[in-house]
Structures are given as structure tokens and as C-alpha cells.
N, C-alpha and C positions, 0 to 999 in steps of 0.2 A: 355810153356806147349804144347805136344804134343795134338791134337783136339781129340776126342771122338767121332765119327761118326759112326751112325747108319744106315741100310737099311731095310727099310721095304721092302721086294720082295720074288720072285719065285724063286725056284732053277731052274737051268740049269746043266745037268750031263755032259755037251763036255765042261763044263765052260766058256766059252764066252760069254753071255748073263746074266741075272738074278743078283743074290746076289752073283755068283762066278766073275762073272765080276766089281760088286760093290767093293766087297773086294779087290780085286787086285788092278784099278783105286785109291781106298783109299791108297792102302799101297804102292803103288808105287809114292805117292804123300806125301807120310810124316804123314798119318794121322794114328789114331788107329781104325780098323772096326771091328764093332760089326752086328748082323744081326737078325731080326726077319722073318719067312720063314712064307710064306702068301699061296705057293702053291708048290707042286710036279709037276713036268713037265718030261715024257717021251719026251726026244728031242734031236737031233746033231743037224748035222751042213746042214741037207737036212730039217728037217723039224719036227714038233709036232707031235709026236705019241698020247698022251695024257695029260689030266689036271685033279691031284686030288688035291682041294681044301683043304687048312689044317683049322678044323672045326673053328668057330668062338671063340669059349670057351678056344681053346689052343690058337689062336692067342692071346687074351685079357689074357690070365694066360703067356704066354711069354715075353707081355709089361709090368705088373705089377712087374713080378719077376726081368726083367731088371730094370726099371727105377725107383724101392724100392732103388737100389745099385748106378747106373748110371745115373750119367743128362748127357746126347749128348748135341756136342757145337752145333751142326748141322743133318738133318736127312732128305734122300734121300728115297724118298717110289714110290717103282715101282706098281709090278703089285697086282691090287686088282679086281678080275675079277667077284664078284657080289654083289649088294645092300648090302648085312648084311656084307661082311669082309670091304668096303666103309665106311659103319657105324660106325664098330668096332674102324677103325684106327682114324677116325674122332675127337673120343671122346677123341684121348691120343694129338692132335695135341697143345695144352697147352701148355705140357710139354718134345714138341720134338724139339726144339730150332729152329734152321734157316729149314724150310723145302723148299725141291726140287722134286717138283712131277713133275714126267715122265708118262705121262696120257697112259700107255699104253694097246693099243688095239688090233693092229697085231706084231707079230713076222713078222721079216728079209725075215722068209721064204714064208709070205703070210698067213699064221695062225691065227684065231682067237683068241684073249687071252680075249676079254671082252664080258661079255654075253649082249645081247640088250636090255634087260631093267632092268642094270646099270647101261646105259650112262649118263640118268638125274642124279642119285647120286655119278656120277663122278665128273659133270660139278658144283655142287655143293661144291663138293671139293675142285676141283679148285678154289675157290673164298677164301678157308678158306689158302689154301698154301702160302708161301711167292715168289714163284717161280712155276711156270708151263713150262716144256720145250716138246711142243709137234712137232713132223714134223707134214708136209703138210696136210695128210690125215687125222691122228688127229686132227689137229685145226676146217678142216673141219666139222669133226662129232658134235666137241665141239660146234660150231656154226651153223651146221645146216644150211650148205650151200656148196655150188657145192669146189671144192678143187683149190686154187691159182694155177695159171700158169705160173708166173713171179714173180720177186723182189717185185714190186710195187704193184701183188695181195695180196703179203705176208705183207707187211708192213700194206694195209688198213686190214688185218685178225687180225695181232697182234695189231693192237690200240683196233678192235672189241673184242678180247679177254679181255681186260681192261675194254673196258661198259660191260661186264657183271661182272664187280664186282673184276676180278682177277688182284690182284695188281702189278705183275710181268711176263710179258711171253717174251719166247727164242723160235720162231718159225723159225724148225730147214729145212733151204733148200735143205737138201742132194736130194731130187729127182727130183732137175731142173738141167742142162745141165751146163756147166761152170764151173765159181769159184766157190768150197763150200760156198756160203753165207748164214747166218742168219741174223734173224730179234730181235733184242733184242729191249721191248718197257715197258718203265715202267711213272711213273706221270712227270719225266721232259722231257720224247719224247724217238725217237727211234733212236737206231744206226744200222748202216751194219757192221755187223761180217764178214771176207773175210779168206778165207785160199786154198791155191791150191789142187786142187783137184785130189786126187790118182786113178791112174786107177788099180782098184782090185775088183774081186770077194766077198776079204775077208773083210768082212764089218759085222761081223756079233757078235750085241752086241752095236754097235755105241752108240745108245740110253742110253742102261745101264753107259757106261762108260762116257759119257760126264754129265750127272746127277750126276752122283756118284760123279767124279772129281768138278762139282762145290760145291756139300757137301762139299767135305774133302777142300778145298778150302779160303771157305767162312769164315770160321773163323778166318782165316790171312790176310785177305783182307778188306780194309777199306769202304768198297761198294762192293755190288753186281754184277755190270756191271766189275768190277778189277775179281773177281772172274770167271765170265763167260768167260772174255777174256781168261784169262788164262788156263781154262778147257779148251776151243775149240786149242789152241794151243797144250795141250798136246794130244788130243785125233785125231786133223791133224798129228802130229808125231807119233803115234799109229798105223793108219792106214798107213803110209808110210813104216813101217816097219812090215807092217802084213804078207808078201810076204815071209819073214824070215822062218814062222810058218810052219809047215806043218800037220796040225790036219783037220780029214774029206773030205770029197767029195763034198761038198754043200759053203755054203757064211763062211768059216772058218772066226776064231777070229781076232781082229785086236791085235798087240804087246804092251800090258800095261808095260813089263818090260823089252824095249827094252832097256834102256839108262843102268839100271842096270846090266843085260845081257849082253851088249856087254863090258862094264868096268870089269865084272867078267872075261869075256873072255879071255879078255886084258891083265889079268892078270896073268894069266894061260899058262906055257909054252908046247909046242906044241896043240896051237889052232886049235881045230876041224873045225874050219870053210876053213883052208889052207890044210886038207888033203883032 
């Protein structure tokens, strides 16, 4: 059966980010996505113009209506940017199967997306997900402490993410120097995630899409850590092929449907890519 994969998130209008990112990641992955829309965002690919909150009453009347119809195999919930929509999503998390929160705080572009006294009803959160995958800065806030500087800051951050409660975390290394490595650490210990690192601007969405793809993922895979690998794999290819793109002036998308797109291409005689 094809998986049922839901996101809970923001729109993003350049799509590269948000719930237009989650979709893509899913369906470029085999999966079916579905979407519950938490916020309006004025945004490209330079930066956040604005954030209008979609009320709490609609959020909660969009997960009722769905999930009356649909059980998700699995459910990716990004951005929830204050206490009461926190709350809201809290209470459907039951009945939202394998969850993958993306604890997100700042946009790509440096932007604020969580208001500050959120954060405890974030960190709260996180205890109730099956999966937390935050970078650097995030785990920091989440712990409340100064931000890793290395491998080995990041590995003692993700066990500390686990004492408080959170059964799962993927703390993601994109802004240390080097190999792209993560930190995956759940109750039998931790692993290093490794993938080459792409030199590009266009990074923008990372987040969104490495979440979303362990969603859609996770339901064909016999373990969590099988899942995660293989998300970070497809979203190292994503960004290797982001260079392709040519959308905006700022941290442009990385290529979700680069494999598909270039076999379309393939196929297609006289390929635009040779004139």
C-alpha cells in the first residue's frame, strides 16, 4: 500500500520550504501527502516578509475533518509558532501515527518563525513525538545551553535531548565545517550520519525536506534509524543537484525531483538541457 503521509506546517509561496517542500519530498518518495496549513508566510528565497497565523479553531476543524476520513501511516509537523497552535496539534498527536517534528525556530534566511514564549511548549512537545530532528541552534534553545561546536558537542547534546524525556533525536550538523554529519541517538545509543558535502548557496528548505522524507519513509522501513538513513541520503542528492534550479536571488531550493526530472528528460527528444 502506498503510505498516507501527512504535514502539519507553513506555507512557503517560492516553495521550497514549508508544506510545498514536504509535499514534493513525499511524493518524490513514493508516498501519498496530505497537508494541514498551521501558518501563511510572505517569503522567497531572500528572506520573511511576514507570518499570519492560521486561527486555532481552523487548525483543529482541518485535523477533525481529515482524520474523520484518514488515518496517516506517519506525520511530519513543522512549524507551530505559538503556545495555543502547540497545544492544538498536541492533542491530535494519538491519532497522527509515526510523528517527525522539525522543532522549527529560524528560517534558512535568519528569520524568526517561533515566538519566545513558545519555546517551553515546544520543548514539551518534543517529549511527546517519536522523532525530533533539530540542527544545531535548535537543540541549543531546546536545552538551554550555549550551541555545539564539533561532532562530539553534538553527540553529548543529542543523548541530553533524550534526558529530557525525548525518545528520539536526529541532531542535524549542516553548520559545522566538513562532512555533512549528523547525530542520530535514541535508547540503544548513537550513530554518525556522514554524507558529502555540497558547496551551494541553494540550501533552502533542508530542514523541511529531510523531515518530510523520513515521514514518507518510515512506514517501509523496519526501524527508524533505516528511515533516517535513507532520508539523509536522498536529501544529500537533493542538494547536489540544487545547482540545476534556477528560482530567486537568496539560498534557492534544493532538487526534490531531480531523479524524476532528469529520466523525464531522458526521455524526451531534443533535450533542453543540450541546446
Amino acid at each position: 500500500m502506498i503510505p498516507r503521509v501527512l504535514t502539519i506546517a507553513g506555507s512557503d509561496p517560492s516553495g521550497g520550504a514549508g508544506l510545498q517542500a514536504d509535499l514534493k519530498s513525499m511524493s518524490a518518495l513514493g508516498a501519498y501527502g496530505m497537508s494541514v496549513v498551521t501558518a501563511l508566510t510572505a517569503q522567497s528565497t531572500t528572506g520573511v516578509t511576514g507570518v499570519l497565523n492560521v486561527p486555532e479553531d481552523f487548525v483543529r476543524a482541518q485535523l477533525d475533518t481529515l482524520l474523520d476520513d484518514v488515518a496517516p501511516d506517519a506525520t511530519k509537523i513543522g512549524m507551530l509558532s505559538t503556545t495555543g497552535l502547540i497545544g492544538v496539534v498536541s492533542e491530535y498527536l494519538p491519532r497522527l501515527g509515526s510523528t517527525v517534528l522539525d522543532p522549527v525556530m529560524v528560517a534558512t534566511s535568519g528569520d524568526r518563525l517561533l515566538e519566545e514564549e513558545a519555546v517551553q511548549a515546544l520543548r514539551e512537545l518534543c517529549t511527546r513525538a517519536d522523532l525530533i530532528t533539530p540542527n544545531m541552534p535548535e537543540a541549543a534553545v531546546l536545552l538551554d545551553e550555549a550551541e555545539a561546536v564539533d561532532v562530539d558537542g553534538m553527540v553529548d547534546q543529542a543523548r541530553a535531548l533524550l534526558d529530557l524525556g525525548i525518545p528520539r533525536a536526529l541532531l542535524k550538523g549542516g553548520h559545522l565545517a566538513g562532512e555533512a554529519t549528523d547525530v542520530y541517538a535514541d535508547a540503544d545509543g548513537v550513530e554518525l550520519l556522514t554524507a558529502p558535502r555540497t558547496e551551494t548557496r541553494n540550501t533552502h528548505g533542508t530542514g523541511c525536506t529531510l523531515s518530510s522524507a523520513i515521514a514518507a519513509l518510515r512506514p517501509r522501513r523496519a526501524v527508524w534509524l533505516e528511515a533516517v538513513r535513507d532520508a539523509k541520503t536522498y536529501l544529500a542528492s537533493a542538494i547536489a543537484h540544487a545547482d540545476e534550479l534556477a528560482v530567486g536571488h537568496g539560498h534557492g531550493p534544493v532538487h526534490h525531483f531531480h531523479a524524476l526530472w532528469d529520466q523525464h528528460l531522458d526521455e524526451q527528444p531534443g533535450d533542453p538541457r543540450q541546446s
